[in-house]
C-alpha positions, 0 to 999 in steps of 0.5 A, a space after each residue: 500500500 502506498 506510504 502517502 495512503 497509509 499515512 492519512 489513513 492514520 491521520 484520520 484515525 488520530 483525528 476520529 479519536 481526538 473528535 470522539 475524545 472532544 464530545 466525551 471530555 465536554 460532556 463530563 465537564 458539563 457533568 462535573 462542572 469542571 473548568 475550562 483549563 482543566 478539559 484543556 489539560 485532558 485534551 493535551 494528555 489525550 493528544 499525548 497518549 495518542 502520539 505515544 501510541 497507547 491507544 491501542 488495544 485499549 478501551 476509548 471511553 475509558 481511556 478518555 476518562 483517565 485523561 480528565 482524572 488525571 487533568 483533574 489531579 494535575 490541577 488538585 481539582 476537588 473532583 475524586 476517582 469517585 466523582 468521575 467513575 460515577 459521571 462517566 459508568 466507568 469502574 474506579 478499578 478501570 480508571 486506576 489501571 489506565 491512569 497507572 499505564 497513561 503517565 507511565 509512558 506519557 512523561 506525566 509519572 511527575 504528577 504522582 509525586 507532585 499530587 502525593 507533596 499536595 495531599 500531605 500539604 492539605 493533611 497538615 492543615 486538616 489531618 482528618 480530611 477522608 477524601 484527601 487520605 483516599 486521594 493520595 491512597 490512590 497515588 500510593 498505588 498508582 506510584 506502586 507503594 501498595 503498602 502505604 496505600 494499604 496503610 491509608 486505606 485502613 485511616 479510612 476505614 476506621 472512620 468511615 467503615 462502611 465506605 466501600 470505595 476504600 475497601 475496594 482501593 485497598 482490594 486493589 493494593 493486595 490483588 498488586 501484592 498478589 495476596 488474594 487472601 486479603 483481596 477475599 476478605 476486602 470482597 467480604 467487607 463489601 458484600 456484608 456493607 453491600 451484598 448486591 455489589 456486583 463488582 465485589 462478587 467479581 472481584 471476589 470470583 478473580 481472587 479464587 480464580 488467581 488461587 487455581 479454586 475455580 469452582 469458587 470462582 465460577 460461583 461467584 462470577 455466577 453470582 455477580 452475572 445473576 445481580 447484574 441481570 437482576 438489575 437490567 431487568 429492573 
């Protein structure tokens, strides 16, 4: 095929992404009320992502999503994983992972120590700010300290035990760890807060498929699947 062919093919592609990426990023500030600067900034690490070619294989939507959480961080906007999970249908597990592969290979790896010097400046002046400690969990993890995300996660829960997002977060630290153990037992904290938690049933079905139980896991895949019908035909 012809380079010049082939070249424009590319182009277009690139240019279809950055449209798709533009109606996302603007629906979700409308969503959230963010600011203009910060949408500016997502777009700018969504053109990155496209240049360093992460784009492919992976899921669009998603992809975008992690662009404007990670604008938000940049910008120490007070918009949590949570917040935008929730505006965008994407899972908090989904953007974490995302995040963690778009600044590791678009130079923005800085944001995590510059994001983790703004938490700790914020917690001296208000140690007991929850949602900051489970922002600078999440940075802990993204910047692969799972155990000092784990150590967070549980100043969380001893004042907000019932928060499943923490549970969850810490879920993730010890699936990063490889002890599944302790990722069976996160799942069980959730499922007693929440039992038509779908996600912790999942969860809790990868946990005993990585531990070679699959007839476990099959039952619990079950059991997310047979909550989630339940909920489409709600």
């Amino acid at each position: 095929m012809n380079n010049g062919i082939m070249s424009d093919k590319i182009n277009k592609a690139s240019d279809e992404n950055l449209r798709t990426a533009l109606k996302k990023i603007e629906h979700l500030k409308n969503k959230l009320s963010l600011s203009d600067s910060v949408v500016e900034k997502a777009v700018y690490i969504y053109r990155k992502s496209l240049e360093a070619g992460i784009v492919r294989g992976r899921f669009i939507p998603t992809l975008i999503t992690t662009t404007l959480y990670a604008a938000c961080v940049d910008d120490f906007v007070s918009k949590d994983l949570k917040d935008i999970a929730n505006a965008s249908n994407e899972t908090e597990y989904d953007i974490m992972r995302y995040y963690k592969t778009l600044t590791d290979h678009t130079n923005l790896h800085k944001i995590h120590t510059d994001a983790i010097e703004q938490y700790d400046k914020t917690l001296e002046i208000n140690p007991d700010e929850g949602r900051i400690l489970y922002d600078k969990a999440i940075e802990c993890s993204n910047s692969e300290k799972y155990l000092d995300c784990i150590s967070y996660c549980d100043k969380i829960i001893e004042r907000y035990p019932t928060d499943t997002g923490t549970w969850k977060l810490k879920s993730y630290a010890y699936e990063d760890l490889n002890n599944f153990e302790q990722v069976i037992a996160c799942c069980d904290a959730i499922i007693e807060i929440d039992p038509k938690n779908k996600n912790a049933w999942h969860d809790k079905g990868r946990a005993y498929d990585s531990l070679n139980n699959h007839e476990k896991a099959i039952e619990y895949y079950d059991k997310a699947t047979e909550i989630d019908s339940n909920n489409q035909n709600a």
